[in-house]
C-alpha angles and dihedrals in degrees: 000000000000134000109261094242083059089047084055091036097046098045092059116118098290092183103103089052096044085052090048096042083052104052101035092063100049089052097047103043092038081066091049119102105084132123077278095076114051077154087220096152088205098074135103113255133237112328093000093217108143109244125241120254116267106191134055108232125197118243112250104178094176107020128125136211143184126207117193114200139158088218118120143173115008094356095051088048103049084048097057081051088064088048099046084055085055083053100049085047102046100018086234114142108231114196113198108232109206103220124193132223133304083032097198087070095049086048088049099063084044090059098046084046096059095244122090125155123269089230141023141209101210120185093196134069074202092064088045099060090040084051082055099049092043076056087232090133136090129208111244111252117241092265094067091037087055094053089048099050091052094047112032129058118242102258081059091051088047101055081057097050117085108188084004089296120126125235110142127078101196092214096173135032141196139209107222107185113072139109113212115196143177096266084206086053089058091043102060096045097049090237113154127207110281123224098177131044090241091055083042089059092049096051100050087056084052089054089040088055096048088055100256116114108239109229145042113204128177109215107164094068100057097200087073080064104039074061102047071051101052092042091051096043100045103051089040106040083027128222100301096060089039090054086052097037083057094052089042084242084137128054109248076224091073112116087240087071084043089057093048096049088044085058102047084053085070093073105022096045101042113106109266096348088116123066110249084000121256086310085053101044091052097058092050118100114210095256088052092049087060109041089046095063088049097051137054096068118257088330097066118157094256134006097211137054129176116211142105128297085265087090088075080091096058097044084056097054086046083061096233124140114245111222093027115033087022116036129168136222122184122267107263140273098252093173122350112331129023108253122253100202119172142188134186150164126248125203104229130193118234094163125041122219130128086269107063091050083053097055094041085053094053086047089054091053133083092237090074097039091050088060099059090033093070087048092059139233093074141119136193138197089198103119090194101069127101124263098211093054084076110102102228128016088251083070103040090044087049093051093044092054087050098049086048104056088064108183091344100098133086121234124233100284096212082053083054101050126067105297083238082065106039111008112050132095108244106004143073118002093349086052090047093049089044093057099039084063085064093048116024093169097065104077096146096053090048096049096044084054086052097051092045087047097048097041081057096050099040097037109233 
């Protein structure tokens, strides 16, 4: 999935950026909470000046482009922003095309149809590289490598290269190890801000004891829960076994998947730690997760929710203030180091003009990150924009730590993996953990499924 100079990159000791990452952020989002952060997602950051334009674009009066993505709602919106600034500056005319997950297989029919999009938004370096042996993907033109190779470091370039040849713009990034949480909720508990799982355990009895059920979990969507997995398995097994675990170089039968599942048990399988309980979970979609932990007043249905800083979105449309009302905390130290996991999308290139490479080359550049970045929940692994063009400090804190951590850092596994494997509802890694929400007691049998679904999709 990776070239083989990020394998080497990404599997150096992680551990000192991991500790900086961590504590950084704690420091830093413990602060938040000032006149600063009215949290409203919507508002210019920093100084609010617009920034000038980077990169040279081709005119393309005329021309006309399709972008496939699975975003919706806000984020879908605020992207369309980024592209009708594309418009004003070429004169091209850019429709959104709504995919659906997994989105290989919608691209698939596209592809059978005749009519694939010009461009897609792809959440896998595994459907990168399928894009790439169905022979659907382009290579990016000189122009976007260029970009890339002036804002990105090079761990970010690599995950969109497939034989050392690059196809993915990441676009866009995500911060996967966080814990968001109604600061009230704390309050009035008396709950303080964890650093390890123990202390998140203790925490979580200290809400439960308040009346407030800990935790907010989305279930019905499984990749929420391939992510509760990495966090837990890469601070606990450590980098190396992560690194092997994502290649399937490693059995998900090892007792270092047991220890990590024994551990998540801790939280899914303990009596009304879970909002709605596992029957519950499983019927709540991610945006619902997080807007039920941010209304309700100081009795929502959970006090805690784990996901990226992207929630920041829903917690806005819950109205509620990030920084003051939602505040964020790490996600815990499970073993030795807290875990840096990240996600993220590339813009990939199914049909090669003038005009594609255009566009992938304005995606690679910080003009069009700025723009989303001012509209809030949104990341970028851009190390050329702007801080300040972030809406709140948490942001701005969240997307520093990030940029800092340079290659040290360990992308999303199931985004790693075939997409038959870790990126499709109901089946593979998203249907066992399912399942083992259900169940959290039958860790054999669920690792036994994982290993029997991943052997399938990777082949060995």
């Amino acid at each position: 999935m990776r070239s083989t100079s990020s394998k080497n990159r990404t599997r150096r000791a992680a551990r000192t950026a991991a500790a900086v990452f961590a504590g950084a952020l704690a420091l830093s989002l413990t602060a938040c909470g000032g006149d600063d952060d009215n949290g409203s997602g919507n508002e210019p950051g920093g100084s609010g000046q617009e920034s000038a334009d980077t990169v040279t674009l081709p005119k393309l009066d005329g021309e006309s482009l399709e972008v496939a993505a699975v975003w919706t709602g806000a984020e879908q919106a605020n992207f369309k922003k980024v592209l009708a600034e594309f418009e004003k500056r070429t004169g091209a005319k850019i429709t959104f095309v709504p995919a659906q997950d997994p989105i290989i297989n919608f691209l698939g029919s596209k592809v059978a149809g005749g009519q694939p999009p010009d461009i897609a938004m792809l959440p896998q370096p595994g459907a990168i590289k399928q894009a790439v042996d169905k022979k659907w993907a382009k290579p990016l033109g000189a122009d976007a490598v260029k970009e890339l190779q002036e804002n990105y470091s090079p761990g970010w370039q690599d995950i969109g290269k497939v034989d050392d040849k690059q196809y993915g713009v990441y676009y866009k990034a995500a911060n996967k190890s966080l814990i968001w949480y109604n600061a009230q909720v704390f309050e009035n508990a008396g709950a303080t801000e964890p650093k390890t799982w123990d202390e998140l355990l203790t925490a979580a009895q200290t809400v439960y004891d308040s009346g407030v059920t800990p935790f907010s979990v989305g279930g019905a969507e499984g990749w929420t829960l391939t992510d509760w997995f990495e966090n837990v398995y890469l601070s606990q097994a450590g980098p190396e076994k992560y690194d092997q675990l994502a290649k399937h170089e490693i059995k998900w039968t090892d007792p270092s998947v047991k220890d990590a599942l024994t551990t998540l048990a801790q939280v899914w399988g303990k009596k009304d730690y879970v909002a709605g309980g596992a029957s519950g979970a499983l019927q709540t979609d991610f945006p619902a997760s997080v807007t039920q932990v941010f209304t309700g007043g100081d009795q929502p249905k959970a006090a805690m929710v784990y996901e990226g800083d992207f929630a920041q979105v829903n917690i806005v449309q819950a109205k509620a203030a990030v920084g003051t009302d939602a505040k964020v905390f790490p996600f815990p130290t499970v073993g030795d180091t807290a875990p840096v996991v990240s996600g993220g999308d590339a813009a990939v290139i199914l049909q090669d003009s003038e005009a594609a490479q255009a566009l992938a080359t304005f995606l690679a550049s910080p003009d069009a990150a700025t723009i989303q970045a001012k509209l809030g929940g949104y990341l970028s692994p851009n190390k050329n924009v702007d801080n300040s063009a972030y809406p709140n400090e948490v942001q701005r804190k969240i997307a520093k730590a990030l940029i800092d951590s340079g290659d040290d850092f360990r992308f999303d596994m199931s985004d790693q993996a075939p997409q038959a494997f870790g990126g499709t509802p109901g089946k593979g890694e998203w249907k066992a953990l399912q399942d083992f929400l259900k169940d959290p007691s039958d860790i054999a049998g669920t690792q036994q499924q994982l290993e029997s679904d991943a052997a399938a999709a990777y082949g060995n």
